[in-house]
Steps between C-alpha positions, in 0.01 A plus 500: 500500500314594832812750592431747230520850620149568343409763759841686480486496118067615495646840717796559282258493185206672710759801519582477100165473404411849704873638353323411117151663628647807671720589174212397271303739687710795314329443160199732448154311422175585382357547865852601667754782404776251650735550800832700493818314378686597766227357760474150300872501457553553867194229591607244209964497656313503894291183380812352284758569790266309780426219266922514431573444939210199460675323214736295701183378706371270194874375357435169441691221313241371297392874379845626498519611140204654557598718795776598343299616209306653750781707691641651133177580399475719833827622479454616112152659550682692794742634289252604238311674731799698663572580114148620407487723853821644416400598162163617596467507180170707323263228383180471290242214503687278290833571621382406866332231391807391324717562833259294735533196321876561505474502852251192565693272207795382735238418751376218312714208673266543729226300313785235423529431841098436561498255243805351653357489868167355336700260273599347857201514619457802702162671544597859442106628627542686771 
């Protein structure tokens, strides 16, 4: 299908991926103490709410189920996030650990929706 909104559909994602990184970013590693909550929380809804105004960009019939998929999975890691921030809960390493995937999990329409472009033959490289 040559009119495939690949492009809209690579920025939408391009802003998920860097919601998942920013958030991710939170966890302490071996080399890193981690970033504040509140910063990642703030980055990770910024991310999710621009990615949200470029949804309607890639609605497409032929990924349709996927986009919707897509626009829940927004709209539930959204309200996740506003839950956690307004909690601001104390957390140790395995509680935040625990939280972040919490927060990623809804986000994984996402992939869905590559397969789906690729499946009809979309290069998704940028």
């Amino acid at each position: 299908m040559p009119d495939l909104p690949v492009g809209a559909f690579l920025g939408a994602l391009g802003h998920v991926e860097a919601a998942k990184e920013a958030v991710v970013e939170a966890v302490p590693s071996a080399r890193a103490p981690g970033r504040s909550l509140a910063e990642a929380l703030f980055e990770f809804e910024e991310r999710l709410r621009t990615a949200e105004e470029e949804m309607a960009a890639w609605r497409h019939r032929a990924v349709a189920v996927e986009w919707a998929g897509c626009e829940e999975g927004i709209e539930e890691a959204l309200r996740r996030a506003r839950a956690l921030r307004l909690r601001a809960p104390e957390l140790g390493f395995e509680s935040l650990l625990a939280r972040v995937s919490e927060l990623i999990d809804p986000l994984e329409p996402f992939e869905d929706a590559a397969r789906k472009f690729q499946e009809l033959g979309a290069s998704l490289r940028r």
